[in-house]
C-alpha positions as CSV (number, residue, x, y, z in Angstrom):
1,X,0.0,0.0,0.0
2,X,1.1,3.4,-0.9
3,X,-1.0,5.5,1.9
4,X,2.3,6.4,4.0
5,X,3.6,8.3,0.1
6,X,0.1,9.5,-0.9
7,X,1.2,13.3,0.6
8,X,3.5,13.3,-1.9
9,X,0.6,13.9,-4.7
10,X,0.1,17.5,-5.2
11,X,-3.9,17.7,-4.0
12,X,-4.5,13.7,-4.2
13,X,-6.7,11.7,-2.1
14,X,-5.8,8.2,-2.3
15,X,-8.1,6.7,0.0
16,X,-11.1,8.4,-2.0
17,X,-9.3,6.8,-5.3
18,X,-8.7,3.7,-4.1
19,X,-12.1,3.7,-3.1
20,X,-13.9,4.9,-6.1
21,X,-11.8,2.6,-8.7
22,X,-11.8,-0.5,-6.4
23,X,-15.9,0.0,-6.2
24,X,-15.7,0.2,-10.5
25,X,-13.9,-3.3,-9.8
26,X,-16.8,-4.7,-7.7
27,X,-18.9,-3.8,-10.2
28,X,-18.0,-6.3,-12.8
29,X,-19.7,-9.2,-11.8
30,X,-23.5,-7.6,-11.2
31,X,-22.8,-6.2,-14.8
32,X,-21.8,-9.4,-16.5
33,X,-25.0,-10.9,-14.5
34,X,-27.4,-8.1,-16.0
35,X,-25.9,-8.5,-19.3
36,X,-25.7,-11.9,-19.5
37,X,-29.7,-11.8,-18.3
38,X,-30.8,-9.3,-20.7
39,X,-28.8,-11.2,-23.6
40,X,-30.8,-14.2,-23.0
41,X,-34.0,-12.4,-22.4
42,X,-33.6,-11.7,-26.2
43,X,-31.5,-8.5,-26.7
44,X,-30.3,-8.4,-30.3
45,X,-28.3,-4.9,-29.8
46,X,-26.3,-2.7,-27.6
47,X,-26.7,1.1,-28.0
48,X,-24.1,2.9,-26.3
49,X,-26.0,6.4,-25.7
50,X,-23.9,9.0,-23.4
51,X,-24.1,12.3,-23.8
52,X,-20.7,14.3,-23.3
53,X,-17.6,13.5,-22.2
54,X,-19.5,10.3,-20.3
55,X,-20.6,9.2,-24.0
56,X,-16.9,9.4,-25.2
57,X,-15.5,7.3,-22.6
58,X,-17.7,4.3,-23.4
59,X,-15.7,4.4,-27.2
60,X,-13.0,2.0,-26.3
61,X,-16.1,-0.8,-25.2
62,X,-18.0,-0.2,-28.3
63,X,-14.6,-0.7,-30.6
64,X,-14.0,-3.6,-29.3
65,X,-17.3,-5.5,-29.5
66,X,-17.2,-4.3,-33.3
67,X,-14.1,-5.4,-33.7
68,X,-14.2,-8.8,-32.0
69,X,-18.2,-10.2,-32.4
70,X,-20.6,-9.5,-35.2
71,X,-23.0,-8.2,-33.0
72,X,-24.8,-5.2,-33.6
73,X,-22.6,-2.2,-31.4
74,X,-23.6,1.7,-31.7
75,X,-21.7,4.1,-30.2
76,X,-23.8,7.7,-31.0
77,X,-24.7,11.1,-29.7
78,X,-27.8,10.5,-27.4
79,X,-29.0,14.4,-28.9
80,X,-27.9,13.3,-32.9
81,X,-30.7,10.4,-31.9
82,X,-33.3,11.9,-30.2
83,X,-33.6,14.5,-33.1
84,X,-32.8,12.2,-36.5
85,X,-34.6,9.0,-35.0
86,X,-32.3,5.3,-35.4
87,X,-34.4,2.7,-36.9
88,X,-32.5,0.0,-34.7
89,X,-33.2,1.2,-31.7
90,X,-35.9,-0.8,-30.3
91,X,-37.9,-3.7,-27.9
92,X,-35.0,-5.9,-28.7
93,X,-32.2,-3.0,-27.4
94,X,-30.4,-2.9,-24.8
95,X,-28.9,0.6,-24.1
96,X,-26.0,1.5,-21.8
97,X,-26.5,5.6,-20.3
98,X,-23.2,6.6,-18.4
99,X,-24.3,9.6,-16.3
100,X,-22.0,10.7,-14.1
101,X,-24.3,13.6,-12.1
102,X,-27.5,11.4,-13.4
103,X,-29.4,14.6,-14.1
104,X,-27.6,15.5,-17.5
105,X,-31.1,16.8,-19.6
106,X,-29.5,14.8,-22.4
107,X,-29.5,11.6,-20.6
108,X,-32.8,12.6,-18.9
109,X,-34.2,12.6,-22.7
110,X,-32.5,9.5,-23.9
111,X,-33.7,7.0,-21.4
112,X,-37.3,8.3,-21.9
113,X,-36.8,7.8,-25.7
114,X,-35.3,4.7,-25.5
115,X,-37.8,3.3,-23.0
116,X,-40.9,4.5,-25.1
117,X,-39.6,2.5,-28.0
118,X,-39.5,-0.8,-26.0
119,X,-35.6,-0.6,-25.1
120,X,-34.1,-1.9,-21.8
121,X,-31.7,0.6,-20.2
122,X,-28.7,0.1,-18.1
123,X,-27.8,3.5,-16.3
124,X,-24.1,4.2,-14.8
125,X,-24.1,6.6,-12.8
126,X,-22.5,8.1,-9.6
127,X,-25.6,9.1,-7.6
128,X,-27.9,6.7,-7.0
129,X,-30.9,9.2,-5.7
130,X,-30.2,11.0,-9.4
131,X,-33.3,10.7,-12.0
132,X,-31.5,9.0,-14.3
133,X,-30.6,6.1,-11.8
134,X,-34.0,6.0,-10.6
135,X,-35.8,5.5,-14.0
136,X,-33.2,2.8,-15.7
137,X,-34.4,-0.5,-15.8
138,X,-31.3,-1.2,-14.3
139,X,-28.9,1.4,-12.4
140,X,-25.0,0.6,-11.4
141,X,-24.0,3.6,-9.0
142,X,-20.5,4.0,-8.3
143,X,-19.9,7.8,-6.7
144,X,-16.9,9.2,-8.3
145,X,-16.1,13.0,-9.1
146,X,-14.6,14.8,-11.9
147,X,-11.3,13.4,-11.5
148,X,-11.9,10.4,-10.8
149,X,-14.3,9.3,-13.2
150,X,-12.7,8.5,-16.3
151,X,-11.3,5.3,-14.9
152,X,-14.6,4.7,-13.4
153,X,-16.2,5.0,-16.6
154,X,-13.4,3.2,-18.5
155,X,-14.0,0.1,-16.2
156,X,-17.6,-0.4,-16.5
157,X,-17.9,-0.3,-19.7
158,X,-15.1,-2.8,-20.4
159,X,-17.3,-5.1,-17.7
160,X,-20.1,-5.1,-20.5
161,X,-18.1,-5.8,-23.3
162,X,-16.2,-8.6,-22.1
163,X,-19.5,-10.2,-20.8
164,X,-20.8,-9.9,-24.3
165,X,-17.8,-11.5,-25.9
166,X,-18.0,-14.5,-23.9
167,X,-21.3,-15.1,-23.8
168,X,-21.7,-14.7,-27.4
169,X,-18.3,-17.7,-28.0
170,X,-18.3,-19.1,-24.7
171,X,-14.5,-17.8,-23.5
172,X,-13.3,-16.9,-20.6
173,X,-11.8,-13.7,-20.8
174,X,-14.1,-12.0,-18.3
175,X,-12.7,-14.1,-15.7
176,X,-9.2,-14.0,-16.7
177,X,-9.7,-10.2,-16.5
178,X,-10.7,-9.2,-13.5
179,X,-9.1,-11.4,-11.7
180,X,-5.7,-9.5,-13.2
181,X,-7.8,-5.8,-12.7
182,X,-8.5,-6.7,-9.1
183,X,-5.0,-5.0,-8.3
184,X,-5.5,-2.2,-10.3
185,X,-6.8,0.9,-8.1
186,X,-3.3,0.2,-6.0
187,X,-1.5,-0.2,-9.6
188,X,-2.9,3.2,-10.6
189,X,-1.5,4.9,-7.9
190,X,2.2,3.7,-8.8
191,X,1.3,5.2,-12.1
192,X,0.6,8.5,-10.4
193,X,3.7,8.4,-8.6
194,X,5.9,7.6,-11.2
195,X,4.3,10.0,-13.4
196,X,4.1,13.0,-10.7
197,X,7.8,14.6,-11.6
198,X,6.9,14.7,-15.3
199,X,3.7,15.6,-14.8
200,X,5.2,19.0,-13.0
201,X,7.3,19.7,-15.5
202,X,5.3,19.3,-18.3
203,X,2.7,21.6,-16.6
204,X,5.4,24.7,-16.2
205,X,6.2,23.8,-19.3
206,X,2.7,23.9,-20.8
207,X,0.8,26.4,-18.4
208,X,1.1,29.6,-20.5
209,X,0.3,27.6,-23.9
210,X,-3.3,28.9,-25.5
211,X,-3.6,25.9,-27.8
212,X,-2.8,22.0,-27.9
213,X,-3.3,19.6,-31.0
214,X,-3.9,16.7,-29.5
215,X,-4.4,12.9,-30.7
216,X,-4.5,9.4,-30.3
217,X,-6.0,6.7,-31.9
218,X,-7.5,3.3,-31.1
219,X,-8.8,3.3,-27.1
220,X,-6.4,6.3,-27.0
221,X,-8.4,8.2,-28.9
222,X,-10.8,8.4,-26.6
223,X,-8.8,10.0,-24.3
224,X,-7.0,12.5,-26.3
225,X,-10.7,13.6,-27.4
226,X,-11.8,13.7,-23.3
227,X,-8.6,15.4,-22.2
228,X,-8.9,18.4,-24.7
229,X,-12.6,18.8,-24.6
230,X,-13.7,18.2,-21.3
231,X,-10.4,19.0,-19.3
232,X,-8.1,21.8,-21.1
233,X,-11.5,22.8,-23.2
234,X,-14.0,23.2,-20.5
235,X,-11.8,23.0,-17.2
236,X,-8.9,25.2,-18.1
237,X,-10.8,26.9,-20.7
238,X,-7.9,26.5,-23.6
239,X,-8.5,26.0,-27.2
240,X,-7.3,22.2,-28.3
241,X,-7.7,20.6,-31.7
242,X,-7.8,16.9,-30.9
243,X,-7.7,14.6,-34.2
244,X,-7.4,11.0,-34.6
245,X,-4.4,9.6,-35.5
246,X,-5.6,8.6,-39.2
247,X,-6.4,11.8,-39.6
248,X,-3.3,13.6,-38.5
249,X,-1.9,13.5,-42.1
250,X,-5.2,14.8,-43.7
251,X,-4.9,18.3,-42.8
252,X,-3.6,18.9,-39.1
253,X,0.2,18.4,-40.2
254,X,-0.5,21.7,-42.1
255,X,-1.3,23.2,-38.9
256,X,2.0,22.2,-37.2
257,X,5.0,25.0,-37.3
258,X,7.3,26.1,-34.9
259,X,5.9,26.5,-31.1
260,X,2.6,24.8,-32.1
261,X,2.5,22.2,-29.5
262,X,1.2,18.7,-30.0
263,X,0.6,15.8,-27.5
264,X,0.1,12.4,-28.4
265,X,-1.2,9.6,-26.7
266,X,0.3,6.2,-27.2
267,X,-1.6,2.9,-26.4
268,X,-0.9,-0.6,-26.1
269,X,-3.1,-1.8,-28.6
270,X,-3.2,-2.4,-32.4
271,X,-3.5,0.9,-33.3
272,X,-0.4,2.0,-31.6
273,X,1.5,2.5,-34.9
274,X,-0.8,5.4,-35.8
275,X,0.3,7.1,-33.3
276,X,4.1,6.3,-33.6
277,X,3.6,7.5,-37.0
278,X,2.6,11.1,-35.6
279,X,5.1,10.8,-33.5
280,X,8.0,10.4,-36.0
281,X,6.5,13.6,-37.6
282,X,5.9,16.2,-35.2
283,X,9.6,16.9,-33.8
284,X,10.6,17.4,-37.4
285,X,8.8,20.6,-37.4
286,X,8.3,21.6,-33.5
287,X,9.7,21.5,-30.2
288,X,6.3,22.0,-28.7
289,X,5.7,17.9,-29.0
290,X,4.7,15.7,-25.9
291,X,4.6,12.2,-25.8
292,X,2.6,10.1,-23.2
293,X,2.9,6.3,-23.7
294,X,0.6,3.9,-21.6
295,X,3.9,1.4,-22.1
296,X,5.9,3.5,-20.1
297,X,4.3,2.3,-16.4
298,X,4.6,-0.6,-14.5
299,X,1.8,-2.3,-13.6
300,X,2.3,-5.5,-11.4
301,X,0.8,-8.8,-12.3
302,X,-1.3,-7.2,-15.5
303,X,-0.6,-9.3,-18.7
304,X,0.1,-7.6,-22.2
305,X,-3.2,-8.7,-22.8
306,X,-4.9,-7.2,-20.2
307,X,-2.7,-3.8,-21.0
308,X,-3.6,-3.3,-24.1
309,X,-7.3,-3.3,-22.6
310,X,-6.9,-0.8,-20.7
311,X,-4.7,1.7,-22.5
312,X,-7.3,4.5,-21.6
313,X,-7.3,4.0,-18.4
314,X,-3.6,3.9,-17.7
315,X,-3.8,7.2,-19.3
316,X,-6.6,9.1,-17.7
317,X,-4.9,8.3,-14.0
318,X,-1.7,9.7,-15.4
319,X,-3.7,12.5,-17.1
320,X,-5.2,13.5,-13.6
321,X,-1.7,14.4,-12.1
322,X,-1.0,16.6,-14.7
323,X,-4.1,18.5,-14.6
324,X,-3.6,18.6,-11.0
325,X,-0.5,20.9,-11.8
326,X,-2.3,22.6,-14.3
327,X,-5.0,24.4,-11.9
328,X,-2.6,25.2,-9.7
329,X,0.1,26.8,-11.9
330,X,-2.0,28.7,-13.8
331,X,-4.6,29.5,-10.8
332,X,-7.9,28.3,-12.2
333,X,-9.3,25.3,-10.2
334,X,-10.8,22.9,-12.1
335,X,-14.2,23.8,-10.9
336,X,-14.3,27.0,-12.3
337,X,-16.8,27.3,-15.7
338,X,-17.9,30.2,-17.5
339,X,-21.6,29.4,-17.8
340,X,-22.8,26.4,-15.8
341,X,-21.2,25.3,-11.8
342,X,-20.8,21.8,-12.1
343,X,-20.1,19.2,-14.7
344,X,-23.4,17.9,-15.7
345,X,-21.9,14.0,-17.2
């Protein structure tokens, strides 16, 4: 245990984190029993329907159903559906709303919609009392905060795909899984610690900067699209361009010159070429370029397998510590909005 070194964290509750992760742990075997239940019951599709940030985070699940199974996966904007309609979407859906404040209008709105067309709903939320926990067929609350929730998020969402997967061929991966994840809120925190130093010098480095391309690609992406729209966009209130990886080449690059600074987010998964590609590029035409591989951590006991899983997450714990800096060095908490006072995922 780390408790006795937590203080060394710049603003970093470990107990909380410890807490929060290890309960997105505990929740992976009442979601493979809902899922499993609800697949049986005769679900023929899985909407993934956030709205926000909350939405993004459930990209690296959805990619790799569709990429593994030929069952039917969506991964859309709750609003995009609600106003275009989705023919799909029906009494044989099973739709998956990750709320984070549970009252989110957007989310409000979807589970009505999707419950009026026949659809089962499984809401993730972190308040149980919220209205979107109390009108899902089926609520999973695990209270986490803004920083803590990507991981969260992350987690849950992987518990659903992987109970898919085997249920749908009859493996075992679930269980090989978790059993390797159940030492992973302690494993997080060594990846706070050994990221801390670098994390401070990257934000002195960064703090006056008024714009960040940003990418990734694969699970990454969903965090280099999370980190600059919900973090530096609407927590720190600086301009970022995030762009996949594949897409880096058609157009961005023209974007990159001297003192235009780029961070990229490497994974452990298939995709990581994309980004090493990127990376080859960028220092050829800045010095502005900052590289964040999930590779780089330790993480005891977790197979390559089981890694390249949870690339994201590895990421969004480092990712904290750095914002952490941020806040402070450039005196705007992380709190602080414009035009709304709290995160409403």
């Amino acid at each position: 245990m780390l408790n006795d070194t937590d203080t060394a964290l710049l603003n970093f509750d470990g107990d909380r984190f410890r807490s929060i992760q290890g309960g997105a742990v505990a929740l992976a075997g009442p979601l493979r029993d809902t899922v499993v239940s609800l697949l049986e019951g005769g679900a023929r599709n899985l909407f993934f329907l956030g709205a926000g940030g909350a939405g993004v985070l459930m990209l690296p699940a959805a990619q790799l159903l569709q990429r593994s199974c030929g069952f039917p996966v969506h991964l859309l904007k709750a609003a995009e559906v609600m106003a275009t309609g989705w023919r799909g979407l029906g009494r044989d859906s099973l739709v998956v709303i990750p709320s984070l404040s549970g009252s989110t209008s957007e989310s409000i709105d979807m589970l009505g919609f999707s419950q009026e067309r026949g659809a089962t709903v499984i809401a993730l939320t972190g308040d149980g009392d919220s209205p979107v926990a109390k009108a899902a067929d089926h609520n999973f609350t695990n209270f986490a905060q803004d920083d803590t929730s990507s991981e969260s998020f992350y987690l849950q969402s992987l518990w659903i795909a992987l109970a898919l997967l085997d249920h749908l061929d009859g493996g075992d991966r679930f269980d090989a899984v978790t059993h390797e994840l159940q030492s992973l809120p302690e494993a997080l925190i060594g990846v706070k610690h050994a990221f801390e130093p670098r994390a401070a010098e990257i934000a002195e480095r960064i703090k006056d900067e008024t714009y960040h391309v940003i990418t990734g690609a694969g699970s990454t992406w969903a965090q280099a699209w999370y980190y600059g729209t919900c973090i530096l966009e609407e927590m720190q209130w600086i301009r970022t361009r995030p762009i996949h990886s594949a897409d880096f080449f058609h157009g961005t690059l023209e974007l990159v010159e001297p003192g235009v600074s780029v961070m990229i987010f490497k994974g452990e998964d298939d995709a990581r070429p994309l980004t090493e590609r990127v990376e080859a590029f960028v220092p050829r035409v800045t010095d502005q370029s900052i590289v964040i591989d999930a590779a780089a951590f330790e993480l005891p006991g977790i197979s390559t397998a089981t890694r390249a899983l949870i690339s994201p997450v590895i990421l969004a714990t480092a990712l904290e510590r750095l914002s952490a800096h941020l806040e402070v060095l450039r005196d705007h908490p992380l709190t602080t909005r414009r035009y709304y006072k709290r995160v409403a995922y």
